[in-house]
Structure formats: structure tokens, C-alpha cells
PyMOL Python script that loads the backbone (N, CA, C, O; Angstrom):
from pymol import cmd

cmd.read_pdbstr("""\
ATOM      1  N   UNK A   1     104.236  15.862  25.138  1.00  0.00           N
ATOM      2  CA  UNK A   1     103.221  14.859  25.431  1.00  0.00           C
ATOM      3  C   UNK A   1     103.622  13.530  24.826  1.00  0.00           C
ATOM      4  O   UNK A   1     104.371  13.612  23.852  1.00  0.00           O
ATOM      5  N   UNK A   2     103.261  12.324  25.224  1.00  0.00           N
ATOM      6  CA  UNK A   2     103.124  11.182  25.141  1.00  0.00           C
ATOM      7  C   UNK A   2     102.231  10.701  23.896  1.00  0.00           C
ATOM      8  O   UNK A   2     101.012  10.635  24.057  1.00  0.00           O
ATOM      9  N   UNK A   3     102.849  10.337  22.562  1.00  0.00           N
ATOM     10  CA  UNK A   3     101.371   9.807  22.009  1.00  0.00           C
ATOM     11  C   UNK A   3     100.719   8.587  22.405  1.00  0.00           C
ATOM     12  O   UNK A   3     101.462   8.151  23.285  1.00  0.00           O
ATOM     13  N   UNK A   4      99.793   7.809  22.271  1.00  0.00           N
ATOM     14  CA  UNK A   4      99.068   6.903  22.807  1.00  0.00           C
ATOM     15  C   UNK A   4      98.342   6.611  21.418  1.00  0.00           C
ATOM     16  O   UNK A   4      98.101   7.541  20.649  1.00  0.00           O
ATOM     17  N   UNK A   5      97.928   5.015  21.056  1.00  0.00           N
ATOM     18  CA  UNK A   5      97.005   4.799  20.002  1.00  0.00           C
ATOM     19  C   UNK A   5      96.035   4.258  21.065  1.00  0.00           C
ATOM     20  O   UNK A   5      96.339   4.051  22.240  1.00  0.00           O
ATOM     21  N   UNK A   6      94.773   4.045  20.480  1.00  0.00           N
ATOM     22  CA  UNK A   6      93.632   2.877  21.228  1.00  0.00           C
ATOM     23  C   UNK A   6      92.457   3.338  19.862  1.00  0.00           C
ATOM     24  O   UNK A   6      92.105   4.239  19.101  1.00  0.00           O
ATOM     25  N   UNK A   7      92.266   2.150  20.221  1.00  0.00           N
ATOM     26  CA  UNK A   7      90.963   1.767  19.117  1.00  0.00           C
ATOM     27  C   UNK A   7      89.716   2.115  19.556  1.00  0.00           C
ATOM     28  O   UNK A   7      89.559   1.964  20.767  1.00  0.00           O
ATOM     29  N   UNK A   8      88.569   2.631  18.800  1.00  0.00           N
ATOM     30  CA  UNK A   8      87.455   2.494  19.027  1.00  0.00           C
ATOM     31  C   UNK A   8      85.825   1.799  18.553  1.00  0.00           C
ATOM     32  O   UNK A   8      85.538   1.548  17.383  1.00  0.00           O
ATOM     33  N   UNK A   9      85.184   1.644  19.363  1.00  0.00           N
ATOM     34  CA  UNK A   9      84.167   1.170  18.114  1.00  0.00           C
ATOM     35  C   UNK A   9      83.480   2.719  17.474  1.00  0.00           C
ATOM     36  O   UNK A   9      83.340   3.818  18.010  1.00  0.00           O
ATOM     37  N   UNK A  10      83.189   2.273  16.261  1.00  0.00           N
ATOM     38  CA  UNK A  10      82.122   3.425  15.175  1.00  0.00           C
ATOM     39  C   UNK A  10      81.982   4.631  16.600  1.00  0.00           C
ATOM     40  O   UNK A  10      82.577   5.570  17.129  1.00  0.00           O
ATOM     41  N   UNK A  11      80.399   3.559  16.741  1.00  0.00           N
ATOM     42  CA  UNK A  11      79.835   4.386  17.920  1.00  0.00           C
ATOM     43  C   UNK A  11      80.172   5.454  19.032  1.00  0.00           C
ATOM     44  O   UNK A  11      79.452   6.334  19.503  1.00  0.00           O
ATOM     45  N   UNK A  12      81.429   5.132  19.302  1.00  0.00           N
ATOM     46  CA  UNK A  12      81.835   5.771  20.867  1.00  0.00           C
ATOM     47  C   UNK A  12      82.749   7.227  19.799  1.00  0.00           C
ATOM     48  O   UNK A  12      82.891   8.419  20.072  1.00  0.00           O
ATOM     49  N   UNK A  13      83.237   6.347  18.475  1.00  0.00           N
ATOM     50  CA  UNK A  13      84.275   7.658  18.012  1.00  0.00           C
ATOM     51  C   UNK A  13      83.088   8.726  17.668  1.00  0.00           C
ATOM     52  O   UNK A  13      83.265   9.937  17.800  1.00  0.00           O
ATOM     53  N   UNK A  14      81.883   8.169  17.221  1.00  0.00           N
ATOM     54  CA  UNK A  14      81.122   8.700  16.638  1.00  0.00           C
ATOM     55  C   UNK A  14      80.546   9.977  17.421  1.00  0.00           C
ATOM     56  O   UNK A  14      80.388  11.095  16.933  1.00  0.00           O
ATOM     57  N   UNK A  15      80.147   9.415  19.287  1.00  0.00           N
ATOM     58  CA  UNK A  15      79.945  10.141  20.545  1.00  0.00           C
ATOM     59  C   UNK A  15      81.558  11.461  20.267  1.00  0.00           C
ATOM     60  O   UNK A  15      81.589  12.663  20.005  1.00  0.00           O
ATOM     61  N   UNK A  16      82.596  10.468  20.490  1.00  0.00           N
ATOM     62  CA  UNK A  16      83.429  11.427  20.576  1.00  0.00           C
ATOM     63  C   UNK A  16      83.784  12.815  19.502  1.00  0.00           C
ATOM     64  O   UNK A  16      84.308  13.850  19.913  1.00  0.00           O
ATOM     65  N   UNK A  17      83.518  12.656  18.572  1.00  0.00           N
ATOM     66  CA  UNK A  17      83.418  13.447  17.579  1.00  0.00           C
ATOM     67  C   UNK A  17      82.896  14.432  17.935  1.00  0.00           C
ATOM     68  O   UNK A  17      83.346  15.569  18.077  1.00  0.00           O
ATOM     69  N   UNK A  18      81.503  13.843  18.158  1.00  0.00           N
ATOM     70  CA  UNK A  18      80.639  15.254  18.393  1.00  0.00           C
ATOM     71  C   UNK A  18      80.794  16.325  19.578  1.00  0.00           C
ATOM     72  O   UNK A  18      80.489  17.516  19.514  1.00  0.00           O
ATOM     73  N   UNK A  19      81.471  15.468  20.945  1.00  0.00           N
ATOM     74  CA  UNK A  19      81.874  16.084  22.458  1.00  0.00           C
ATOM     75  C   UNK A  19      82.950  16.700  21.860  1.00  0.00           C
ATOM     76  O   UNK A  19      82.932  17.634  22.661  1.00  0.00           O
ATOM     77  N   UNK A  20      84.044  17.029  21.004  1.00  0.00           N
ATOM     78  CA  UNK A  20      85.162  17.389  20.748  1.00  0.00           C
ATOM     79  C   UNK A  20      84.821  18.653  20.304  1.00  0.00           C
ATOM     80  O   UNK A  20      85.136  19.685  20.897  1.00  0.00           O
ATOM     81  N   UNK A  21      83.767  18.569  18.596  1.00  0.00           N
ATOM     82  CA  UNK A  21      83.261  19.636  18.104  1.00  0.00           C
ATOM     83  C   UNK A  21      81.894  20.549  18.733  1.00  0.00           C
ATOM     84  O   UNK A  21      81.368  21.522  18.191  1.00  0.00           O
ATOM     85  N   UNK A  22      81.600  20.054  19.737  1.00  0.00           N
ATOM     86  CA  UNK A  22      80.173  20.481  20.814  1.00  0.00           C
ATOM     87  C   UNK A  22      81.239  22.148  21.673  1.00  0.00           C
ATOM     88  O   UNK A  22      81.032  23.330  21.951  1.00  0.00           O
ATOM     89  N   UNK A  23      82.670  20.819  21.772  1.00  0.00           N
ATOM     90  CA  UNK A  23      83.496  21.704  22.868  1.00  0.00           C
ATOM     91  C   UNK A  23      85.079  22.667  22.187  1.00  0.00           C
ATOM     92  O   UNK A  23      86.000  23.357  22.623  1.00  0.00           O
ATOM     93  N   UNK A  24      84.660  22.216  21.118  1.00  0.00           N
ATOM     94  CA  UNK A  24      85.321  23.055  20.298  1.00  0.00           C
ATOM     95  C   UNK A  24      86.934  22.781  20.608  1.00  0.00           C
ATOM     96  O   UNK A  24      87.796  23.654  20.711  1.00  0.00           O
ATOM     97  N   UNK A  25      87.104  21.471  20.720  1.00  0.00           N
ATOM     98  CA  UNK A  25      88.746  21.097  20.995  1.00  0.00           C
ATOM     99  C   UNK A  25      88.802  19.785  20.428  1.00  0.00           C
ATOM    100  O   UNK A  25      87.799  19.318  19.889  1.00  0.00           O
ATOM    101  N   UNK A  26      89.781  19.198  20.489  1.00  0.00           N
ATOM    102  CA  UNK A  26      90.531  18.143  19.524  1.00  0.00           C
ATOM    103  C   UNK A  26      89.699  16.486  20.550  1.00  0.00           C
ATOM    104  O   UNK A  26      89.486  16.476  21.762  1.00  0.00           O
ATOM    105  N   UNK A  27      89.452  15.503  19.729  1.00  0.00           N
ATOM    106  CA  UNK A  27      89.120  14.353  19.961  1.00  0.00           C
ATOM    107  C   UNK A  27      90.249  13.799  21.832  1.00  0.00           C
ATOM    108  O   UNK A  27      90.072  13.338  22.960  1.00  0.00           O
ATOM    109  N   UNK A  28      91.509  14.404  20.742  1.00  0.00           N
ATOM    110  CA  UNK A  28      92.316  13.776  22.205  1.00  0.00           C
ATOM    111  C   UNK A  28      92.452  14.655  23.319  1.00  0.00           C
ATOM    112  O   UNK A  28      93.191  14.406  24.272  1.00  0.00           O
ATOM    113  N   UNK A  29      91.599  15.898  23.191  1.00  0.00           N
ATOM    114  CA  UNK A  29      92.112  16.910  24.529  1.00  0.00           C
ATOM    115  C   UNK A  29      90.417  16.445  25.095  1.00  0.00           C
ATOM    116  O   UNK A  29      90.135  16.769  26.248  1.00  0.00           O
ATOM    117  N   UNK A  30      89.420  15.749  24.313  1.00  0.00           N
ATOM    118  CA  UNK A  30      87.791  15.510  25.416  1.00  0.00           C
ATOM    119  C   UNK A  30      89.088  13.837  26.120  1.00  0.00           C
ATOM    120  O   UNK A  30      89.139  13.876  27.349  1.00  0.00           O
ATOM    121  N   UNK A  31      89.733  12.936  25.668  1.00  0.00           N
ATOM    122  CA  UNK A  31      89.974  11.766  26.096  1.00  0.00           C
ATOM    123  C   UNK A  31      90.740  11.764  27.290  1.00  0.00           C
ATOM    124  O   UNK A  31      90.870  10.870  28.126  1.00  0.00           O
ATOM    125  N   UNK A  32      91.473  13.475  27.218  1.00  0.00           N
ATOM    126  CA  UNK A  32      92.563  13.724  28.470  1.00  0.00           C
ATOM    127  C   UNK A  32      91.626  13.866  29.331  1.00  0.00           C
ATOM    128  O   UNK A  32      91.629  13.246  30.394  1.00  0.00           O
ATOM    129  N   UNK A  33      90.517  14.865  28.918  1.00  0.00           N
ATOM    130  CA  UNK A  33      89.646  15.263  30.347  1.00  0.00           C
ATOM    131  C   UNK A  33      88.917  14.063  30.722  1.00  0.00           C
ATOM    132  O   UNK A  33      88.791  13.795  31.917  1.00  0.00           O
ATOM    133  N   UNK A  34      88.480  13.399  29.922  1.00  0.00           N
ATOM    134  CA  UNK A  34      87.847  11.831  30.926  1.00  0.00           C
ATOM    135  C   UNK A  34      89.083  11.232  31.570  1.00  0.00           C
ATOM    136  O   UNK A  34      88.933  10.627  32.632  1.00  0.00           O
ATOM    137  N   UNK A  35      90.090  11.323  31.121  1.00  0.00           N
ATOM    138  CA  UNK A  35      91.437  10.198  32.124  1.00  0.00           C
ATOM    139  C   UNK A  35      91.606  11.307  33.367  1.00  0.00           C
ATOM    140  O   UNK A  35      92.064  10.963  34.456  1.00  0.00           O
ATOM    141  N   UNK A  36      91.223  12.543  33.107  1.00  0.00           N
ATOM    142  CA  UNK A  36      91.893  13.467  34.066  1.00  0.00           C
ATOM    143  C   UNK A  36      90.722  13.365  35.515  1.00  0.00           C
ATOM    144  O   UNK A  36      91.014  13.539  36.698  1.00  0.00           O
ATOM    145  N   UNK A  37      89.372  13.033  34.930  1.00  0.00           N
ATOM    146  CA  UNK A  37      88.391  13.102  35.905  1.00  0.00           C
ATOM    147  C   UNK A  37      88.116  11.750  36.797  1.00  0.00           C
ATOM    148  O   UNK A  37      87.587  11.773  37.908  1.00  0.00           O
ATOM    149  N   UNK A  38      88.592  10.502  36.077  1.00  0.00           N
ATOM    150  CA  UNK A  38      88.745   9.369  35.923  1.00  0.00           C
ATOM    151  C   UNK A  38      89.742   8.628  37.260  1.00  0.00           C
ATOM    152  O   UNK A  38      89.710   7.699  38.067  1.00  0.00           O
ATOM    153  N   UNK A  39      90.232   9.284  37.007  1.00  0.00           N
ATOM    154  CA  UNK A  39      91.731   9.371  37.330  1.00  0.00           C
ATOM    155  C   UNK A  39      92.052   9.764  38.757  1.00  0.00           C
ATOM    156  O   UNK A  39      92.723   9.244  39.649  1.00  0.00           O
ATOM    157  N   UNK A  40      91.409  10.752  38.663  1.00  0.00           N
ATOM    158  CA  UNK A  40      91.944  11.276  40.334  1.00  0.00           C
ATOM    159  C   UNK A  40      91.403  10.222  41.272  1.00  0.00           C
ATOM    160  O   UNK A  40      90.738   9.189  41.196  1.00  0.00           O
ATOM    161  N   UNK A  41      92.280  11.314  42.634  1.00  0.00           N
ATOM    162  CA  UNK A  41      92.058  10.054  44.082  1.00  0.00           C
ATOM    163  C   UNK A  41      90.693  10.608  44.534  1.00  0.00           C
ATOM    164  O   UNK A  41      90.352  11.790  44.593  1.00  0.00           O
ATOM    165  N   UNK A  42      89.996   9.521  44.837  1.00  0.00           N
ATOM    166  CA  UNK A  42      89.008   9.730  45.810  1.00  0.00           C
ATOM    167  C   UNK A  42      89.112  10.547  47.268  1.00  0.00           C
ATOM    168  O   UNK A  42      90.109  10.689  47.975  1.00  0.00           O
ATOM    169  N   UNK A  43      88.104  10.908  47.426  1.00  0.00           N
ATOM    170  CA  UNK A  43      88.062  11.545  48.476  1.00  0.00           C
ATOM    171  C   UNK A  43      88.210  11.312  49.883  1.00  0.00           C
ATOM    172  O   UNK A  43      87.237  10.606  50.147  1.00  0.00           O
ATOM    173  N   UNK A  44      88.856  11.491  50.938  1.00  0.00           N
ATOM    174  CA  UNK A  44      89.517  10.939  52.410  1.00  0.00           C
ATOM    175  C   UNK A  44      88.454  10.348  52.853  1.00  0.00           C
ATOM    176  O   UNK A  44      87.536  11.143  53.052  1.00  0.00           O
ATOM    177  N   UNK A  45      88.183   9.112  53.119  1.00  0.00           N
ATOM    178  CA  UNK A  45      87.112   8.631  54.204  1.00  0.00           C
ATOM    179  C   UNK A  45      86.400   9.208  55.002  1.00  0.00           C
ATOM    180  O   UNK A  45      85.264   8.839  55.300  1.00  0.00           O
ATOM    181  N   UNK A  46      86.936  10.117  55.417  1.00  0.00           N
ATOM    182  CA  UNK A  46      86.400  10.800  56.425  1.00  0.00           C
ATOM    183  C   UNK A  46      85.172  12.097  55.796  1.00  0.00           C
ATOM    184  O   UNK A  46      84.214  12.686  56.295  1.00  0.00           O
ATOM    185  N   UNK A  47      85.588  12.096  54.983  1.00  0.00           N
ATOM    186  CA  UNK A  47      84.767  13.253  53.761  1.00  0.00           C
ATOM    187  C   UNK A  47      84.037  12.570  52.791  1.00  0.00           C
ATOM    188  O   UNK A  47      83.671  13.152  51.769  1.00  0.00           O
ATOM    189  N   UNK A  48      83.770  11.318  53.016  1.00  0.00           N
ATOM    190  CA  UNK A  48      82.313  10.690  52.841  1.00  0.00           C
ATOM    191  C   UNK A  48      80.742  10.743  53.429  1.00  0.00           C
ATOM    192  O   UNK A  48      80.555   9.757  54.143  1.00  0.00           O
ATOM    193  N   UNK A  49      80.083  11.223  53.380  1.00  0.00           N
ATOM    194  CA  UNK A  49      79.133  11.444  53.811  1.00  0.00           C
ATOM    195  C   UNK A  49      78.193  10.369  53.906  1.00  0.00           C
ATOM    196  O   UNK A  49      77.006  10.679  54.009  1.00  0.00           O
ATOM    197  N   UNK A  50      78.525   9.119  53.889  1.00  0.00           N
ATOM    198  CA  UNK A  50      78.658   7.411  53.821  1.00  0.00           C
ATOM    199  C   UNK A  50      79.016   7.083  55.411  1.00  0.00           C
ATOM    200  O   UNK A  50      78.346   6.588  56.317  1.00  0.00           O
ATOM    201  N   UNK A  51      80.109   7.485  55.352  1.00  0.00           N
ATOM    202  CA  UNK A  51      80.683   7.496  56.683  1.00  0.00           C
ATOM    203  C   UNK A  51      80.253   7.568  57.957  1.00  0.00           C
ATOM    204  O   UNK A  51      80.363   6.718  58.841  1.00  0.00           O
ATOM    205  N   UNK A  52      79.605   8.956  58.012  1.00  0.00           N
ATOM    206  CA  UNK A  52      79.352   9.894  59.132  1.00  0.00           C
ATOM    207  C   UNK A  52      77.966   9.022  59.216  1.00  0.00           C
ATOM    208  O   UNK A  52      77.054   9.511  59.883  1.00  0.00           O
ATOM    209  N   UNK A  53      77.731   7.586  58.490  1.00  0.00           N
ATOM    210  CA  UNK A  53      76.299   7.046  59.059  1.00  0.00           C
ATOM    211  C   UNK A  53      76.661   5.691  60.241  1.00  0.00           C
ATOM    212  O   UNK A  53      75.887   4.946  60.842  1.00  0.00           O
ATOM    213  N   UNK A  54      78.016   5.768  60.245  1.00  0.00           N
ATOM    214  CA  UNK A  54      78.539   4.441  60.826  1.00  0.00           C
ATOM    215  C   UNK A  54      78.561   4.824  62.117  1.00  0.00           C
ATOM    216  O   UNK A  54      79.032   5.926  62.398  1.00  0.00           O
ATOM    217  N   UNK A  55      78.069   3.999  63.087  1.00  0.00           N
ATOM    218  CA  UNK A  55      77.417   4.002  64.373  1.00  0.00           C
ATOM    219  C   UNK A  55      76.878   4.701  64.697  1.00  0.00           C
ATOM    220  O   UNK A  55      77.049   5.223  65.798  1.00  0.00           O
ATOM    221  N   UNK A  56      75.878   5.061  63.781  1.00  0.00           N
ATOM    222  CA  UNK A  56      74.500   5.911  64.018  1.00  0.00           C
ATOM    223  C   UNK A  56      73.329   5.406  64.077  1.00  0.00           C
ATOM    224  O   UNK A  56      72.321   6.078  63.860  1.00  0.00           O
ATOM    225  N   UNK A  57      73.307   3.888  64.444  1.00  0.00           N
ATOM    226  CA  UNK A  57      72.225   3.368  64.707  1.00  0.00           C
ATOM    227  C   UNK A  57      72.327   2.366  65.676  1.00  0.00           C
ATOM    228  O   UNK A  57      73.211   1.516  65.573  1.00  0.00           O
ATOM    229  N   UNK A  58      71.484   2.358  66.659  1.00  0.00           N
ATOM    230  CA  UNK A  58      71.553   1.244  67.488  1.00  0.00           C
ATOM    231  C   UNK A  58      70.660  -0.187  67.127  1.00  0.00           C
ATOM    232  O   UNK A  58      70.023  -0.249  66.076  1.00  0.00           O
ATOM    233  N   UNK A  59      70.674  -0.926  67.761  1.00  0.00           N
ATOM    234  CA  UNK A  59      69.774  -2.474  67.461  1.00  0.00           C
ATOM    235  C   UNK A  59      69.902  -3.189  67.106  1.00  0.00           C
ATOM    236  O   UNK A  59      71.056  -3.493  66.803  1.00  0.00           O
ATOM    237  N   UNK A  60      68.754  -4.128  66.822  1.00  0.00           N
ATOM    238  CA  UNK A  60      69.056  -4.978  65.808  1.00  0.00           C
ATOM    239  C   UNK A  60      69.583  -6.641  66.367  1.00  0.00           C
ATOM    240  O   UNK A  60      70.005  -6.921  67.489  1.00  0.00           O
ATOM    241  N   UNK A  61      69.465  -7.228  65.629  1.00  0.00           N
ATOM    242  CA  UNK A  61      69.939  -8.554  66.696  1.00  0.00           C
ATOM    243  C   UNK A  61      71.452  -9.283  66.425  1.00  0.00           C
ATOM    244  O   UNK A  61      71.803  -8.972  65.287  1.00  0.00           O
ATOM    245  N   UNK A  62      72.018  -9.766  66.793  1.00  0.00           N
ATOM    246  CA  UNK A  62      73.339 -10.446  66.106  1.00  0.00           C
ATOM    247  C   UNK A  62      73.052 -11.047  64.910  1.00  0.00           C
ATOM    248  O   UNK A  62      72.038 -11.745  64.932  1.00  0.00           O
ATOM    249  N   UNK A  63      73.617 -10.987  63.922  1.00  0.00           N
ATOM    250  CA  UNK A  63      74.171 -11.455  62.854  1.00  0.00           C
ATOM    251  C   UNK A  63      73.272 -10.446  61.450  1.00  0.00           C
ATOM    252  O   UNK A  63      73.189 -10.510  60.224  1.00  0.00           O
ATOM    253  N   UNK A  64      72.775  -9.629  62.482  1.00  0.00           N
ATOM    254  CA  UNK A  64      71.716  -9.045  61.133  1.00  0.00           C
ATOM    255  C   UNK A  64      73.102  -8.376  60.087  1.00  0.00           C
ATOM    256  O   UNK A  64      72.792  -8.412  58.896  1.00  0.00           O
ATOM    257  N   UNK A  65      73.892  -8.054  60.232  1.00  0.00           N
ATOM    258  CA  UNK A  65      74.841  -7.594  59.473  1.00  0.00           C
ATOM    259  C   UNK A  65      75.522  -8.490  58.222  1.00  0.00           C
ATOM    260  O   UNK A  65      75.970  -8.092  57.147  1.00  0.00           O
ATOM    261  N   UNK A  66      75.423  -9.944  58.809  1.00  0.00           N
ATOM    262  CA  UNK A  66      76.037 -10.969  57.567  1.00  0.00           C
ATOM    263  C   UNK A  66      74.339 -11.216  57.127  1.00  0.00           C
ATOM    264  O   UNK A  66      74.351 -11.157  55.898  1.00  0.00           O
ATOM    265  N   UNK A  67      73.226 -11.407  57.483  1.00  0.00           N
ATOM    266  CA  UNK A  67      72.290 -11.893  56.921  1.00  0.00           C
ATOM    267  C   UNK A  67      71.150 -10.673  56.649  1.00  0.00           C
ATOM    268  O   UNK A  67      69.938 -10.709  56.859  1.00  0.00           O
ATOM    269  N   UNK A  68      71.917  -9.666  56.147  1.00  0.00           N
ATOM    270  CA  UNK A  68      71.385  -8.264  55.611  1.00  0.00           C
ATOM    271  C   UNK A  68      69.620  -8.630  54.308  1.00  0.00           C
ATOM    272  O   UNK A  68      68.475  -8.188  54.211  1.00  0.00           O
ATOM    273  N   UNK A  69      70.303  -9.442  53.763  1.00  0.00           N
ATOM    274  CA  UNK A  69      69.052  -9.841  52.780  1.00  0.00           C
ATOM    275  C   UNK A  69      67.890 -10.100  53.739  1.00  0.00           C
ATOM    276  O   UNK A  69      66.774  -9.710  53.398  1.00  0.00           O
ATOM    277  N   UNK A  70      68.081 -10.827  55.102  1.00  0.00           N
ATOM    278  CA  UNK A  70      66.828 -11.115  55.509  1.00  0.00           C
ATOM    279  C   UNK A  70      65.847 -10.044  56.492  1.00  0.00           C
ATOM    280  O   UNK A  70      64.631 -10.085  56.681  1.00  0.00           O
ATOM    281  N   UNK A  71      66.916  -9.050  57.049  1.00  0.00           N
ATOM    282  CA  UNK A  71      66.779  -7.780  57.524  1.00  0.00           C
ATOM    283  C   UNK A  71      66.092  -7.187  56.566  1.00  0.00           C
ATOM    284  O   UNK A  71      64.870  -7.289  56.678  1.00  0.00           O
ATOM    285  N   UNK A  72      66.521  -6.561  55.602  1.00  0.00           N
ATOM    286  CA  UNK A  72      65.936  -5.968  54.182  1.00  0.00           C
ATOM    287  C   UNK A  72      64.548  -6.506  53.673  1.00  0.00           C
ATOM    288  O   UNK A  72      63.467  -5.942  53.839  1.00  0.00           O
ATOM    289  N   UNK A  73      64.783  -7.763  52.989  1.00  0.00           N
ATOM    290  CA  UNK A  73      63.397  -8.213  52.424  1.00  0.00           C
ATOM    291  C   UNK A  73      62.471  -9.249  53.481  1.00  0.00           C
ATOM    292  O   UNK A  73      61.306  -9.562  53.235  1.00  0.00           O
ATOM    293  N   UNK A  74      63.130  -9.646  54.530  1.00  0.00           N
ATOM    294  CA  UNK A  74      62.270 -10.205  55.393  1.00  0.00           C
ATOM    295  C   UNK A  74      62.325 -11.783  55.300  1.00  0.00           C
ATOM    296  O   UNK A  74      63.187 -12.236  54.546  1.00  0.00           O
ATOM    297  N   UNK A  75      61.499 -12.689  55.984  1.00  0.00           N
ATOM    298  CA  UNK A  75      62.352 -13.765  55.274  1.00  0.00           C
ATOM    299  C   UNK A  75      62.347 -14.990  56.392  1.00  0.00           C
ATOM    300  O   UNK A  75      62.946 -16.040  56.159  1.00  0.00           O
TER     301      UNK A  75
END
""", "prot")
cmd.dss("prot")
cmd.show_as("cartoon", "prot")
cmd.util.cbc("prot")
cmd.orient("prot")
């Protein structure tokens, strides 16, 4: 492995302390699993469930898309 330094404030070492001894492993094996979860690739576009809302609605008048605030709150 790679060592790495980084600083912390009180507080966050203070959080970390306790997630380490909560999980019964070392300060730097909770910091791998946040870079490890952190880290990965997002999921294919298509496997957004975000997605599957795009042209699922009809209407609406031209430009409501750039002037969304006035669609929304009215105006």
C-alpha cells in the first residue's frame, strides 16, 4: 500500500475515531472505504431512473424549459 498523510480538524478525527472503533478496524481502513464508495463510476445513463422520465410528457408552451422558474412558481 501507498502511505498518504492529510490533516484533520479535532472534530471529523474525533467522528473518525469512533466509526473505526464502532467497526472495529483501523482509522485508515473506515478512510479507504469512504474513497472506495466515493470513488466509483456512476451508474450508465440509461440505469437512471431520472432518465426513463425524458419524453414522458407532452405540452407546455415554447420556452417553458429555459424559463422553468416561471412554470414552477408562476409569475
Amino acid at each position: 500500500m501507498k502511505r498518504l498523510q492529510i490533516s484533520l480538524e479535532p472534530e471529523l478525527d474525533a467522528e473518525l475515531s469512533r466509526a473505526a472503533e464502532s467497526d472495529g478496524v483501523s482509522k485508515a481502513e473506515i478512510v479507504r472505504r469512504l474513497l472506495r464508495a466515493d470513488m466509483r463510476s456512476p451508474a450508465p445513463l440509461e440505469q437512471d431512473p431520472l432518465i426513463r422520465l425524458l419524453g414522458a410528457f407532452d405540452g407546455g408552451e415554447a420556452g417553458d424549459s429555459e424559463d422553468h422558474d416561471r412554470v414552477i412558481y408562476g409569475g
